[in-house]
N, CA, C and O atoms as a Tripos MOL2 file, in Angstrom:
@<TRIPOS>MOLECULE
protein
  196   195    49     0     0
PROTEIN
NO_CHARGES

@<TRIPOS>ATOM
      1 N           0.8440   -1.1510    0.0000 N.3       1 UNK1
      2 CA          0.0000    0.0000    0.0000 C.3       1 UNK1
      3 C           0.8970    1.2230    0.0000 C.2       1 UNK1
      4 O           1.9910    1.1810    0.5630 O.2       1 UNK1
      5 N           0.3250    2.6480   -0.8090 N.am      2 UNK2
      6 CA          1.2040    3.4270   -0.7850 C.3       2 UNK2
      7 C           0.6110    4.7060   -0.6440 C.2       2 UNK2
      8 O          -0.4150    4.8450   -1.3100 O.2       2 UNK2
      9 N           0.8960    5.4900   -0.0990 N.am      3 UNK3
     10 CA         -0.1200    7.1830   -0.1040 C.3       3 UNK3
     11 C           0.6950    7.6240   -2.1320 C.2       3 UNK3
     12 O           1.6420    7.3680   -2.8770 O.2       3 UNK3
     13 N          -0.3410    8.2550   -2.0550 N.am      4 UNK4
     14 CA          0.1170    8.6150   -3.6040 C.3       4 UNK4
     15 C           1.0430    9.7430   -3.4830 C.2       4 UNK4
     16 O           1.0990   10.6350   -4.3290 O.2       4 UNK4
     17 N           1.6060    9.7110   -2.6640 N.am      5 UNK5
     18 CA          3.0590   11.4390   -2.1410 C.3       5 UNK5
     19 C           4.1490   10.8370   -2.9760 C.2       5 UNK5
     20 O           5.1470   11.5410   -2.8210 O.2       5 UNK5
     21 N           4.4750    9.5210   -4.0560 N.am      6 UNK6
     22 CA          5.4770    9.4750   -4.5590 C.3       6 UNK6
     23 C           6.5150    8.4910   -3.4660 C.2       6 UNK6
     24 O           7.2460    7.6030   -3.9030 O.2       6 UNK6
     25 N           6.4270    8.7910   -2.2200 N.am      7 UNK7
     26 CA          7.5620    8.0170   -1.4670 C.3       7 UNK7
     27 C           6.7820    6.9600   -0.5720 C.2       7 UNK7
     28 O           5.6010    6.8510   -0.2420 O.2       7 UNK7
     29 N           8.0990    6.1220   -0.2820 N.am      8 UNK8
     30 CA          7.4140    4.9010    0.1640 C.3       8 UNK8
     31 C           8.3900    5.0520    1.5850 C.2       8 UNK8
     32 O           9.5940    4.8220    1.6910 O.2       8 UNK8
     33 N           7.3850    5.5410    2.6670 N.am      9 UNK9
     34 CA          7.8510    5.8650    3.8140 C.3       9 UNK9
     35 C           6.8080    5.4090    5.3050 C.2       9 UNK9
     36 O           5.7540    4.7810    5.2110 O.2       9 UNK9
     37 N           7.3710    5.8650    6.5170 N.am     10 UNK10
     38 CA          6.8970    5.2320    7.6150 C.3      10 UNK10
     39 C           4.9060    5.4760    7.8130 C.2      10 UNK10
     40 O           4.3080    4.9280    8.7390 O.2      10 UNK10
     41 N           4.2660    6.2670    6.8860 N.am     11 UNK11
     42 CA          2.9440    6.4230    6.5370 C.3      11 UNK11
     43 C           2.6150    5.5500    5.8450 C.2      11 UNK11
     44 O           1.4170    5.2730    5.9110 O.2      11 UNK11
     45 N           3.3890    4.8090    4.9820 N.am     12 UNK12
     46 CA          2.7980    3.7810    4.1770 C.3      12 UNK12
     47 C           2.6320    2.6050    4.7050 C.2      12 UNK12
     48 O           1.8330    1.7400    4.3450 O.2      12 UNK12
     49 N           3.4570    2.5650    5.6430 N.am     13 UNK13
     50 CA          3.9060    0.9110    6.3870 C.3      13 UNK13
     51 C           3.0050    0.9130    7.4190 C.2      13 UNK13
     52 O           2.6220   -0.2120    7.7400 O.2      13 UNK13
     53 N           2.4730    1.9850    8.1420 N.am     14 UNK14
     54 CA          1.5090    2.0500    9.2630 C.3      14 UNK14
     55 C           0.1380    1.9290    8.4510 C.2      14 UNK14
     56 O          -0.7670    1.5230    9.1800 O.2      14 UNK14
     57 N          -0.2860    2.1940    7.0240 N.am     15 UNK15
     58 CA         -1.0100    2.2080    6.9340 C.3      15 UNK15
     59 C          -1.6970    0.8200    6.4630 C.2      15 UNK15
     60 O          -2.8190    0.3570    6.6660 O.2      15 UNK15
     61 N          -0.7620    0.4250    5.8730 N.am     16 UNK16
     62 CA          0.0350   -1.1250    5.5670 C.3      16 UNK16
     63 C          -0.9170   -1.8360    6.7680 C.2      16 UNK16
     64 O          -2.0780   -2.2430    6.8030 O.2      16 UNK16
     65 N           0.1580   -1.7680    7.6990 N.am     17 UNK17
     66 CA         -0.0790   -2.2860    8.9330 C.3      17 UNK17
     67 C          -1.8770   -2.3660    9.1450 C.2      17 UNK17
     68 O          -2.7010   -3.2550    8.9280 O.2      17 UNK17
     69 N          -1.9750   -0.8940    9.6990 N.am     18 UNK18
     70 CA         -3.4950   -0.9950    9.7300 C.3      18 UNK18
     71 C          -4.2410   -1.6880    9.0110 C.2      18 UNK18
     72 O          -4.8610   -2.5460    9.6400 O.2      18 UNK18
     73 N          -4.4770   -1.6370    7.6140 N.am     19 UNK19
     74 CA         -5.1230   -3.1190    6.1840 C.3      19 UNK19
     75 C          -5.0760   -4.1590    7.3940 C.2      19 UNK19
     76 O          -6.0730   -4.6620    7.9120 O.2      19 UNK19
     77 N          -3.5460   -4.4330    7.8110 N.am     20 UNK20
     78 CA         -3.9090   -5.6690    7.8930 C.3      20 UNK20
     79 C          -4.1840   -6.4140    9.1180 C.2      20 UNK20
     80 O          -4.6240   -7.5540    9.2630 O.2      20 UNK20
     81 N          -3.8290   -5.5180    9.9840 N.am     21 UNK21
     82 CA         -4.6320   -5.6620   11.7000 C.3      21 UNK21
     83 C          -6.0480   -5.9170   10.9920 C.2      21 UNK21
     84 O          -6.2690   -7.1030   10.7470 O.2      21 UNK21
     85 N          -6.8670   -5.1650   10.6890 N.am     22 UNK22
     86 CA         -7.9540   -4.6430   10.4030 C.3      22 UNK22
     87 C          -8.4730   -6.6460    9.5020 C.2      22 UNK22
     88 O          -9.6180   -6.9670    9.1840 O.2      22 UNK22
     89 N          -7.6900   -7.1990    9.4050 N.am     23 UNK23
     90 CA         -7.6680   -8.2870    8.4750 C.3      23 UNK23
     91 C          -8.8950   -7.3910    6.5850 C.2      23 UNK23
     92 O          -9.8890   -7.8880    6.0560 O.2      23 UNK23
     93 N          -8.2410   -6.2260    6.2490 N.am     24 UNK24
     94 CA         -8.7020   -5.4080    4.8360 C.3      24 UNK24
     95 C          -8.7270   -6.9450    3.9810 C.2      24 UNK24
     96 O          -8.2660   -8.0160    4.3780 O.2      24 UNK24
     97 N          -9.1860   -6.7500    3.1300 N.am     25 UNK25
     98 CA         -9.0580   -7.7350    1.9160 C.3      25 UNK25
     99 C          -7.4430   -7.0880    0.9460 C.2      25 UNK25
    100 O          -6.6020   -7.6510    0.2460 O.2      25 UNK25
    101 N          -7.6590   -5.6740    1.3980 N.am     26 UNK26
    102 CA         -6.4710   -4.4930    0.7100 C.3      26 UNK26
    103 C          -5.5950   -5.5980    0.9530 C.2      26 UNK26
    104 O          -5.2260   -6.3070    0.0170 O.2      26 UNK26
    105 N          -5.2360   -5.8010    2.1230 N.am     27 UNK27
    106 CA         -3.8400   -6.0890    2.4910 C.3      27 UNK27
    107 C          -3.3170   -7.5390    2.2450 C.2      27 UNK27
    108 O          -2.1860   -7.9110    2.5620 O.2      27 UNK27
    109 N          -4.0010   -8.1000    1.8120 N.am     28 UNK28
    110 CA         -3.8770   -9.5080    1.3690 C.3      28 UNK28
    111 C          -2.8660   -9.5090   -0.1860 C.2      28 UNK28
    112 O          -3.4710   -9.4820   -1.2570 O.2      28 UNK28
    113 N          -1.7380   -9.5330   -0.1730 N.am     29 UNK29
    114 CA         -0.8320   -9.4110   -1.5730 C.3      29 UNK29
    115 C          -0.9650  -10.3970   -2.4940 C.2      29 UNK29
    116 O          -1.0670  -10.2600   -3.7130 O.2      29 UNK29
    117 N          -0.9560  -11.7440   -1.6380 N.am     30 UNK30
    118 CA         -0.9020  -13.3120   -2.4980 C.3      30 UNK30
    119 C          -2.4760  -14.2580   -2.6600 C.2      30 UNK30
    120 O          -2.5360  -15.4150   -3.0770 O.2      30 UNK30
    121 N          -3.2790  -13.6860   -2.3560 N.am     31 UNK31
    122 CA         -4.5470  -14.4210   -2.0160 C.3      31 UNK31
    123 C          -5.0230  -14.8040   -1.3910 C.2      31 UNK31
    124 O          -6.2510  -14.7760   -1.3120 O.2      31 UNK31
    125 N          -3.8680  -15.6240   -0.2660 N.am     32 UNK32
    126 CA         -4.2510  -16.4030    0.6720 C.3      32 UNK32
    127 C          -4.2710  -15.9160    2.1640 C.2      32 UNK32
    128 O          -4.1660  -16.6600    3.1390 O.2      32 UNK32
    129 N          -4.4040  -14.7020    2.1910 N.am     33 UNK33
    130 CA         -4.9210  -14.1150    3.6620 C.3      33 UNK33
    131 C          -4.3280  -14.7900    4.9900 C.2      33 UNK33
    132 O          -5.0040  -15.5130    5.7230 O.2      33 UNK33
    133 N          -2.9250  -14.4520    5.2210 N.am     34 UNK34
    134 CA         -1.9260  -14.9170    6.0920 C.3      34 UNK34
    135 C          -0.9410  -14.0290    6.5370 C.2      34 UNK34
    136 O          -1.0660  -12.8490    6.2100 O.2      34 UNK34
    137 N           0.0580  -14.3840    7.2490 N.am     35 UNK35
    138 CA          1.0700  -14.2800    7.9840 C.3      35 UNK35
    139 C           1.9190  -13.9130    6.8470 C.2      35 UNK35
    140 O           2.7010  -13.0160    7.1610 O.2      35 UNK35
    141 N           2.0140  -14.2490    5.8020 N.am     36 UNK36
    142 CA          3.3750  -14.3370    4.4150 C.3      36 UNK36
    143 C           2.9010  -12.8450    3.9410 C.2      36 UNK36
    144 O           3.7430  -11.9680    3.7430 O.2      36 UNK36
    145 N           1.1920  -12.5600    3.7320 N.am     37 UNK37
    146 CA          1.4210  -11.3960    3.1940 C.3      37 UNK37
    147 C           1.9100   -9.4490    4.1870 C.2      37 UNK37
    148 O           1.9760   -8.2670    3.8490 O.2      37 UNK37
    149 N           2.0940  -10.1860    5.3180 N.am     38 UNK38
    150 CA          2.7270   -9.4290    6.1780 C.3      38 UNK38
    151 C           4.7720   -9.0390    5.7850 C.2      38 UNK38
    152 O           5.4980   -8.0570    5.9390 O.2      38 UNK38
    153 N           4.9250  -10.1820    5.3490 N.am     39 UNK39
    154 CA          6.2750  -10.2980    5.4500 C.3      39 UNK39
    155 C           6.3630   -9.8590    3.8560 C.2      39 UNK39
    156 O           7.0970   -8.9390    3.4940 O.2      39 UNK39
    157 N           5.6200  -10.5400    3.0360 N.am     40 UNK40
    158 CA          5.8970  -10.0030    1.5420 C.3      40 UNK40
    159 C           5.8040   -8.3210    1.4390 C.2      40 UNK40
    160 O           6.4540   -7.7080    0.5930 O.2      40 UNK40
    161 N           5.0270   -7.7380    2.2820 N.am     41 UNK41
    162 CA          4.8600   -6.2570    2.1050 C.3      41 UNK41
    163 C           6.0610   -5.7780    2.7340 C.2      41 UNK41
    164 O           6.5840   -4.7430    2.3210 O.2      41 UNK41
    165 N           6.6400   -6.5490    3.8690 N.am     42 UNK42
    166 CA          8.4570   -5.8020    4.0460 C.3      42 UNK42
    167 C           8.9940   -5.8460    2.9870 C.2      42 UNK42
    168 O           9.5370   -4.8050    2.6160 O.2      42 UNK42
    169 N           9.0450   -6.8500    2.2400 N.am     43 UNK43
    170 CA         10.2470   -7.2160    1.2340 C.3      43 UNK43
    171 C          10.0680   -5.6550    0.6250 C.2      43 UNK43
    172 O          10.9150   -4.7940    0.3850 O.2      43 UNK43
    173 N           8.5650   -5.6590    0.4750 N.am     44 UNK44
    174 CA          8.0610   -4.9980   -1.2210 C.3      44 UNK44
    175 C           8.9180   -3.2250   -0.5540 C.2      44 UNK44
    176 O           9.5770   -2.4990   -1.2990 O.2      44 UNK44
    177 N           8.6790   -2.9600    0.7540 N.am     45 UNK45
    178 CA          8.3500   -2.0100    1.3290 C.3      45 UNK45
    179 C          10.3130   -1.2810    1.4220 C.2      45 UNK45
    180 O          10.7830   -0.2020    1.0620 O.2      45 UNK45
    181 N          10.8770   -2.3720    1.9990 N.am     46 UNK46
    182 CA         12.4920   -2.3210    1.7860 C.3      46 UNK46
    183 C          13.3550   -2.1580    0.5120 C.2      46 UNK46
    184 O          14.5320   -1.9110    0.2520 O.2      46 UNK46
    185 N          12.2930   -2.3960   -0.1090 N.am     47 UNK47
    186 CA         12.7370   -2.2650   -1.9630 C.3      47 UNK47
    187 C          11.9010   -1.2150   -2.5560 C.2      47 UNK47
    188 O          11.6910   -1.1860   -3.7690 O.2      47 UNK47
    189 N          11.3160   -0.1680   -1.5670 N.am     48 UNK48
    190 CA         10.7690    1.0610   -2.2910 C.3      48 UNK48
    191 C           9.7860    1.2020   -2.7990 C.2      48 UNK48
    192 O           9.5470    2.2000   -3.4780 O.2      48 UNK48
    193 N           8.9470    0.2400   -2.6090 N.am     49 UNK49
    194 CA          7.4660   -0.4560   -3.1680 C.3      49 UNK49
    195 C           7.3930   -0.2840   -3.9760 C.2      49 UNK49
    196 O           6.4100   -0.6770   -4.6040 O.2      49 UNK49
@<TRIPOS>BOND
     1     1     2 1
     2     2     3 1
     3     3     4 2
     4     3     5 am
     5     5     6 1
     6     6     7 1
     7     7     8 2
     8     7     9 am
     9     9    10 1
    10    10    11 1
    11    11    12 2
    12    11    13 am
    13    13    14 1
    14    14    15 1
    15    15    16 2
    16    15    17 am
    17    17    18 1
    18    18    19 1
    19    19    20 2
    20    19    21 am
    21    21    22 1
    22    22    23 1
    23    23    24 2
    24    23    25 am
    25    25    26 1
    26    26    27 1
    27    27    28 2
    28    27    29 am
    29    29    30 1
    30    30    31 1
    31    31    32 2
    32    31    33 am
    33    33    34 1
    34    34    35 1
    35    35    36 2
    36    35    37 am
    37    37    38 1
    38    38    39 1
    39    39    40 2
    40    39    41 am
    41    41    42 1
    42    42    43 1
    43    43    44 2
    44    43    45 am
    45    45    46 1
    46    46    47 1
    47    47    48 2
    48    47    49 am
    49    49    50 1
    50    50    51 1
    51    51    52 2
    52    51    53 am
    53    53    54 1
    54    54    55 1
    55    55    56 2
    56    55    57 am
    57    57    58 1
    58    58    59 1
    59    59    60 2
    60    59    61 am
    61    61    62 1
    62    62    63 1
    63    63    64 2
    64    63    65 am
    65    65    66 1
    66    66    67 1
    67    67    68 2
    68    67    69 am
    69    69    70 1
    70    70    71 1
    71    71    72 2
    72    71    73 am
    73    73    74 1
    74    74    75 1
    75    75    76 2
    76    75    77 am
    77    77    78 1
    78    78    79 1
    79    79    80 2
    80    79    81 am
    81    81    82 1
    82    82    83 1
    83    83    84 2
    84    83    85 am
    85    85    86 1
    86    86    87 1
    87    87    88 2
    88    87    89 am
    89    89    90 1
    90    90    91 1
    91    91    92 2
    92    91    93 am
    93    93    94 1
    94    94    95 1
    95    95    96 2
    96    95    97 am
    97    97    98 1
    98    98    99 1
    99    99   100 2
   100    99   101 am
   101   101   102 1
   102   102   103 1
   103   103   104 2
   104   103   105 am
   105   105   106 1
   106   106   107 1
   107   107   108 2
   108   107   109 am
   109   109   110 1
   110   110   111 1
   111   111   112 2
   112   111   113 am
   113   113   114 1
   114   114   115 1
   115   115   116 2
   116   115   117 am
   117   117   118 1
   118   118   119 1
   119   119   120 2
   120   119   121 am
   121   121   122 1
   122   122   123 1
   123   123   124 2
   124   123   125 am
   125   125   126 1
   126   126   127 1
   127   127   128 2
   128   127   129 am
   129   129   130 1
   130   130   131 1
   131   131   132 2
   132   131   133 am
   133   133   134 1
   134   134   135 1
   135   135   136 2
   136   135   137 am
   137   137   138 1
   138   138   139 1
   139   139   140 2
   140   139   141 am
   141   141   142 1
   142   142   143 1
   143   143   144 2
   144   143   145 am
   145   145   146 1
   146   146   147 1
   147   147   148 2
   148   147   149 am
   149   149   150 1
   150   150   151 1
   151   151   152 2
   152   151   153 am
   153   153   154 1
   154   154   155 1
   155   155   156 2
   156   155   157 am
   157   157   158 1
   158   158   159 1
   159   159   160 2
   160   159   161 am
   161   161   162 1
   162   162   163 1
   163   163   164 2
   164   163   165 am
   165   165   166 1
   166   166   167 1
   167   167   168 2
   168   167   169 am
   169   169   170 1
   170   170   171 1
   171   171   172 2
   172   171   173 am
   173   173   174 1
   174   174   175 1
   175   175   176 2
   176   175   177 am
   177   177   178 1
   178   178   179 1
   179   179   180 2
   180   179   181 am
   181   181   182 1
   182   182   183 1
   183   183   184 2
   184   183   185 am
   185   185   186 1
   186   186   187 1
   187   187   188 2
   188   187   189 am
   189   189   190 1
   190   190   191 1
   191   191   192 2
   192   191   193 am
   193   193   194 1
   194   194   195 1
   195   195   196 2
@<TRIPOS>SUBSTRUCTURE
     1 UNK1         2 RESIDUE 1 A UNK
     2 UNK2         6 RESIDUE 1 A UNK
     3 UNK3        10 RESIDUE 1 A UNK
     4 UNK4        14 RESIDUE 1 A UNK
     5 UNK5        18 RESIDUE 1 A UNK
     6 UNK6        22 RESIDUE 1 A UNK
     7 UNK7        26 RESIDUE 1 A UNK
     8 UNK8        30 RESIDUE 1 A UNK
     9 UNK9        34 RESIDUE 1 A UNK
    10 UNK10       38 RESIDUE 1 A UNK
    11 UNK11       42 RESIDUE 1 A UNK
    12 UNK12       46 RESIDUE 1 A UNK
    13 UNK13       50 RESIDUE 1 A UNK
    14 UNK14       54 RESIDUE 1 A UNK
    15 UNK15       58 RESIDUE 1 A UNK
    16 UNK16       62 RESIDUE 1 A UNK
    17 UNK17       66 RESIDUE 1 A UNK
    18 UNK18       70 RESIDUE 1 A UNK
    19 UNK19       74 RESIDUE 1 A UNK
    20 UNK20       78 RESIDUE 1 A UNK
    21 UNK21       82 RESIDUE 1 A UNK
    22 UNK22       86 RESIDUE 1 A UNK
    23 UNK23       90 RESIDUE 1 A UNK
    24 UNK24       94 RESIDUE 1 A UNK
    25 UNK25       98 RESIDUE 1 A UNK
    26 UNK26      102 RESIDUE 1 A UNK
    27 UNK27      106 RESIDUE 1 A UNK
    28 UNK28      110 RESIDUE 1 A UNK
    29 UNK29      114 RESIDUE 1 A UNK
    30 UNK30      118 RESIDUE 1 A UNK
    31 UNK31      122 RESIDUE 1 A UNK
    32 UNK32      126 RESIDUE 1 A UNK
    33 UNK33      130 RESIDUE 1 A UNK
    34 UNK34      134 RESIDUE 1 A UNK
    35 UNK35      138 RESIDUE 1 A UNK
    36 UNK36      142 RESIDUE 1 A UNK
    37 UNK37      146 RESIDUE 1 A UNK
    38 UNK38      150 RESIDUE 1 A UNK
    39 UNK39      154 RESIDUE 1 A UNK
    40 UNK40      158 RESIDUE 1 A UNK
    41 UNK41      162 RESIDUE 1 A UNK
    42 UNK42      166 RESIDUE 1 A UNK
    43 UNK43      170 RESIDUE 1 A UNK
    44 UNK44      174 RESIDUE 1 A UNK
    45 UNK45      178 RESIDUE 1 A UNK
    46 UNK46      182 RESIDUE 1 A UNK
    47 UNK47      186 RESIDUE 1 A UNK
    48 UNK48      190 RESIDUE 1 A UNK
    49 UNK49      194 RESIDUE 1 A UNK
């Protein structure tokens, strides 16, 4: 997830976060509504999304 400001910063990752506390459908990356798409959004998130 990304605010549309161009940068991929500590607003995006909280908001991130929130999706997926919230269990969003948003925040689900791979389909399968888990634990992996928590960790896949670091990868994505450490690499500038």
């Amino acid at each position: 997830m990304r605010r549309d400001d161009g940068d991929a910063d500590a607003d995006d990752f909280f908001d991130y976060l929130d999706l997926f506390a919230a269990g969003d459908p948003d925040a689900d990356l791979d389909g399968d509504r888990d634990a992996d798409d928590f960790f896949t959004y670091l990868d994505l998130f450490a690499q500038g999304c």
